[in-house]
C-alpha positions in Angstrom: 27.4 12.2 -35.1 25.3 15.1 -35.3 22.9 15.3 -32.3 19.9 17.3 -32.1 16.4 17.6 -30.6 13.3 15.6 -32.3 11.1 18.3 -32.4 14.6 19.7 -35.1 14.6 16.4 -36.8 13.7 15.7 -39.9 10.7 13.6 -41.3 10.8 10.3 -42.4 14.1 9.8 -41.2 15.4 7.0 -39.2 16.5 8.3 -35.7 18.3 7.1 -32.8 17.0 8.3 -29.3 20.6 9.2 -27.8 19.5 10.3 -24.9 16.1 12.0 -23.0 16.4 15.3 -20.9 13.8 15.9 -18.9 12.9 14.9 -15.6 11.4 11.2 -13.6 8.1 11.8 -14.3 8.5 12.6 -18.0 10.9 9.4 -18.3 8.6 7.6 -16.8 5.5 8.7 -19.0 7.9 8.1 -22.4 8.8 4.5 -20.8 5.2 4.0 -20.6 4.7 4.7 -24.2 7.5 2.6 -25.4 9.5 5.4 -26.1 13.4 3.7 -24.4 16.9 5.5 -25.1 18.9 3.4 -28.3 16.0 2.8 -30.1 15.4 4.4 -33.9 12.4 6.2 -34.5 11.0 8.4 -37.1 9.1 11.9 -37.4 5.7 11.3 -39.2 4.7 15.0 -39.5 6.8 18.8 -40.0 4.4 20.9 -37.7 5.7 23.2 -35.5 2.6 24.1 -33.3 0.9 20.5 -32.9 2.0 17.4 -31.5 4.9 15.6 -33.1 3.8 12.0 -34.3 6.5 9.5 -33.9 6.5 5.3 -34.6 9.1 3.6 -33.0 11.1 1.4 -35.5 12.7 -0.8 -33.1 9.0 -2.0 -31.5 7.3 -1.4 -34.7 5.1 0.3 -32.9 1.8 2.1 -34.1 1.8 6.4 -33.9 2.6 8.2 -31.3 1.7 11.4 -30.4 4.4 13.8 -28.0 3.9 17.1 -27.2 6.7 19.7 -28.5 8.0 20.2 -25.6 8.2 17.1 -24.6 10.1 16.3 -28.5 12.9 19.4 -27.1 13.6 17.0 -24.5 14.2 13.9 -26.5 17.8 13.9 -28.7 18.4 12.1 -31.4 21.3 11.4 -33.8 21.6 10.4 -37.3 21.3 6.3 -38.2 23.9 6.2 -40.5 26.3 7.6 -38.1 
């Protein structure tokens, strides 16, 4: 399985969160927002200077916006894999 950061992923895509590297706080703040390692979520937009928008698949979740460097923190791998 091919992992990579979200803010590399690509849209409309079905995503696993493998894991999330970044500190307590930031974990915490991503927890907060539904955002939990092993579940699939997708990429809503291709920007590379504004927020990435995310829905979480697994909670069905409404959009989500995460900063990019927040998104370089998060790494996801392929579904199908």
């Amino acid at each position: 399985m091919k992992i990579i950061s979200l803010d590399q992923a690509s849209v409309g895509t079905p995503h696993k969160i493998i894991e999330i590297n970044a500190g307590l706080e930031a974990r915490k703040k991503l927890l907060a927002m539904g955002i939990h390692v092993g579940d699939f979520i997708s990429k809503l937009n291709r920007s590379s200077w504004s927020p990435v928008l995310i829905k979480n698949l697994t909670t069905r979740s409404s959009k989500i916006a995460i900063g990019q460097g927040l998104a370089r923190k998060i790494m996801v791998g392929d579904e199908r894999q």
